[in-house]
C-alpha positions in Angstrom: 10.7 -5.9 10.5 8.7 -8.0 13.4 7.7 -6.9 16.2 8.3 -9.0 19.2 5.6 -11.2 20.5 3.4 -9.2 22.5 4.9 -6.2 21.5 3.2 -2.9 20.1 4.0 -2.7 16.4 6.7 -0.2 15.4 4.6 3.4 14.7 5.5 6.4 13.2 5.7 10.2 15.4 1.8 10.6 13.4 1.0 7.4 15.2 0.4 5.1 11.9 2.2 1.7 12.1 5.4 1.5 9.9 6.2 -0.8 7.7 8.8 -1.6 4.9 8.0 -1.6 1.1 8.8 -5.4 1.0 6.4 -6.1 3.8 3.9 -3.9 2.4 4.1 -6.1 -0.3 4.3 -9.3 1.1 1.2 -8.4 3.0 -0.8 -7.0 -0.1 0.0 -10.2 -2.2 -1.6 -12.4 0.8 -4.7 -10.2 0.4 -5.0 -10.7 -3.3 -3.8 -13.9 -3.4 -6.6 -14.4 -0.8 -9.4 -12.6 -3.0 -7.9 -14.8 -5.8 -8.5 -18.1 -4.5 -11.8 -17.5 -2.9 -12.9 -16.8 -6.8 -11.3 -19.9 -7.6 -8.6 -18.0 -10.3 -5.6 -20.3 -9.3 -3.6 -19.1 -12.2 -3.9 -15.5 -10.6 -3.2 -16.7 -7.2 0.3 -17.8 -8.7 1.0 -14.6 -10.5 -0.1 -12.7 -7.4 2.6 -14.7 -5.3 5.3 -14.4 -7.9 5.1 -10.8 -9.9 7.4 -8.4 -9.2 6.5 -5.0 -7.9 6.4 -3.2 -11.3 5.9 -5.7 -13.8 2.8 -4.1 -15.4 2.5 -7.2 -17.9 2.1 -9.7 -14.8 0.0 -7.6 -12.8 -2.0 -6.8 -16.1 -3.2 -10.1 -16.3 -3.6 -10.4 -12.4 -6.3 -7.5 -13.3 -7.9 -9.0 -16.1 -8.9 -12.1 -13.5 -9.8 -10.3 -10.4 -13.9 -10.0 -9.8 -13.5 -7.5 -7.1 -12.7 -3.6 -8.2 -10.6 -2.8 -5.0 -8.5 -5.8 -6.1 -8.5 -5.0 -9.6 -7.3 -1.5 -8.7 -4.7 -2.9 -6.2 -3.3 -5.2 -8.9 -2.9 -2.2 -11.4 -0.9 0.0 -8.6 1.1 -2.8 -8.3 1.8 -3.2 -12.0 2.4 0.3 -11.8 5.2 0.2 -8.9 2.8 1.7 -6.3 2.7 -0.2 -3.4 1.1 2.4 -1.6 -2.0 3.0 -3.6 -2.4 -1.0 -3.6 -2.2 -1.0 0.5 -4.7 2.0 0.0 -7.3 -0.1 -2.0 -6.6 -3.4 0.6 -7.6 -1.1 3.2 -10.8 0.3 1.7 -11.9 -3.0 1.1 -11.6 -4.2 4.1 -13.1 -1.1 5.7 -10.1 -0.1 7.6 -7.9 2.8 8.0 -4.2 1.9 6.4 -2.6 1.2 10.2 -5.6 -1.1 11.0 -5.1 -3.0 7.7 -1.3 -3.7 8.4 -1.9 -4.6 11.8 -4.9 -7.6 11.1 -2.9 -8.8 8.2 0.3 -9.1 10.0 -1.7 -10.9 12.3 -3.4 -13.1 9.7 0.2 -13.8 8.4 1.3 -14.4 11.7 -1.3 -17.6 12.9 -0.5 -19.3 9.5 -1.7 -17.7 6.4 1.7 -17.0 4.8 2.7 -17.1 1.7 
């Protein structure tokens, strides 16, 4: 779901922007993936991009190669299907409330950094 340029992004009746489990997702991986690379662990940066949501053997070794906790512990939620606690532990890290995360990491995607 994309919001329209110059748009407000789509937000819940609590006032929390909303987003999909497959964005979610796509937005976490470009975090780690991010984390990844700036630690030069390449082969992680692959997995990252590739695992799926759930695959605790993939995202077990995306763990055992992350430096950071936050993104050790957003690897393991992922391995564990929890795509919530992963956006949880994104957010921490980047000292942001869970809206703010989505919203500056949309944006990030948005001038280039996809996937």
């Amino acid at each position: 779901m994309e919001p329209l340029i110059g748009s407000e992004p789509p937000r819940s009746l609590e006032g929390s922007i909303v987003a999909d489990r497959d964005e979610l997702l796509a937005l976490v991986r470009h975090d780690l993936a991010h984390a990844a690379e700036g630690d030069a662990r390449w082969c992680a940066a692959v997995l990252i991009r590739r695992a799926p949501l759930g695959d605790s053997v993939a995202w077990r070794a995306v763990e055992r190669e992350m430096r950071s906790r936050w993104a050790h512990d957003a690897a393991e939620a992922l391995g564990e299907g929890n795509i919530e606690r992963a956006v949880e532990k994104c957010g921490w890290a980047a000292g942001m409330s869970r809206s703010e995360w989505i919203a500056e990491t949309r944006h990030e995607l948005a001038k280039g950094g996809a996937l």
